[in-house]
N, C-alpha and C positions, 0 to 999 in steps of 0.2 A: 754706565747706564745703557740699555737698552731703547732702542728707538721704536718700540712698538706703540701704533694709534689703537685707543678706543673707538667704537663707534660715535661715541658724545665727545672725544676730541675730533672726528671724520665731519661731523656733524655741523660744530659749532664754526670750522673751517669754512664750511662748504656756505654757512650761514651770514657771516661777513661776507664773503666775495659775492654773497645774490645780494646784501643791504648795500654793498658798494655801487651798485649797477642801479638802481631807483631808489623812491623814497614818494610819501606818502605826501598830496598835497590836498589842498581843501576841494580844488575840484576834480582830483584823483585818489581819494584815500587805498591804503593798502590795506590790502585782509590778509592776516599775519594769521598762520594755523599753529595751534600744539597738539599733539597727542602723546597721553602715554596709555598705560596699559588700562587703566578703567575707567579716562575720559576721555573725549575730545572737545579742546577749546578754541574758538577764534574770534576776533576781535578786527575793526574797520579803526586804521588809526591815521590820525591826519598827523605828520610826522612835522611840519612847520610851527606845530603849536606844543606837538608831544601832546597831545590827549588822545583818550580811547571815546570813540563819538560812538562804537555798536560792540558791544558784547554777547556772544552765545554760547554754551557747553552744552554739554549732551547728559549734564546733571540735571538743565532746567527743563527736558524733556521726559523727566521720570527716566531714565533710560542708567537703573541701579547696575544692571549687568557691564560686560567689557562691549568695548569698540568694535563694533563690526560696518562694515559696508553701509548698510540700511540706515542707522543709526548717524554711519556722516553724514548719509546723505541729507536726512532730515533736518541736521544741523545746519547744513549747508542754504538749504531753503530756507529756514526758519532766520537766518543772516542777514538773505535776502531780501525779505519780507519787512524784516525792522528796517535793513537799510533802502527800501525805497518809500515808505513810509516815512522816514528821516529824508527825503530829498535826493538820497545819493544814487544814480543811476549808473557809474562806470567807475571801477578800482583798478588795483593793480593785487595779483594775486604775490602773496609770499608764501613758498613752502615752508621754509623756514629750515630750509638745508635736509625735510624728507625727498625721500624719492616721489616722482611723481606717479603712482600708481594705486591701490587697494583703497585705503581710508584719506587719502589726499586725495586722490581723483576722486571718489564717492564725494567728496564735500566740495571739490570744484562745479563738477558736474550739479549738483545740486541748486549750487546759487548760481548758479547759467540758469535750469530750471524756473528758479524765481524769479528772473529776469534783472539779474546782474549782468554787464559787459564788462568782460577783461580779456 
């Protein structure tokens, strides 16, 4: 057998060793991101209880096309927005084993914008 990595085996690696390092508490929940190619989703998860306390995609923005920059962003704020409205002022960001850069960064920077602290 060949020892060659997919990128979703690269990925799911890289993703245990950042859930190893924190975890999501009631008065730290974690914003856990996914993207694939014609959405992005993320979610505020308080990991002690295992529930999802904030959900967003960038389906509930009308946003029928693919992922672009603009579009996390707005996600990102739109995150934000429920989760300080829900109470919650400071998380813990999870890439979720993306790089941090194009449509991760767009949706970090976003809910900085809204006035999330992480």
């Amino acid at each position: 057998m060949s020892n060659i990595k997919t990128k979703g085996d690269r990925r799911k690696r890289l993703k245990l060793s950042i859930r190893n390092k924190f975890e999501g508490t009631p008065e730290r929940p974690r914003l856990s991101v996914f993207k694939s190619n014609k959405g992005i989703y993320c979610q505020i998860i308080d990991d002690s209880k295992g529930h999802t306390l904030i959900s967003v995609s960038s389906f509930e923005l009308d946003k029928k096309s693919k992922v672009n920059v603009e579009t996390s962003k707005t996600v990102g704020k739109k995150v934000a927005e429920r989760a300080i409205a829900g109470g919650i002022n400071t998380i813990v960001f999870d890439r979720n084993g993306y790089r941090y850069h194009g449509n991760i960064k767009a949706l970090a920077e976003g809910a900085r914008e809204g006035g999330l602290k992480f």
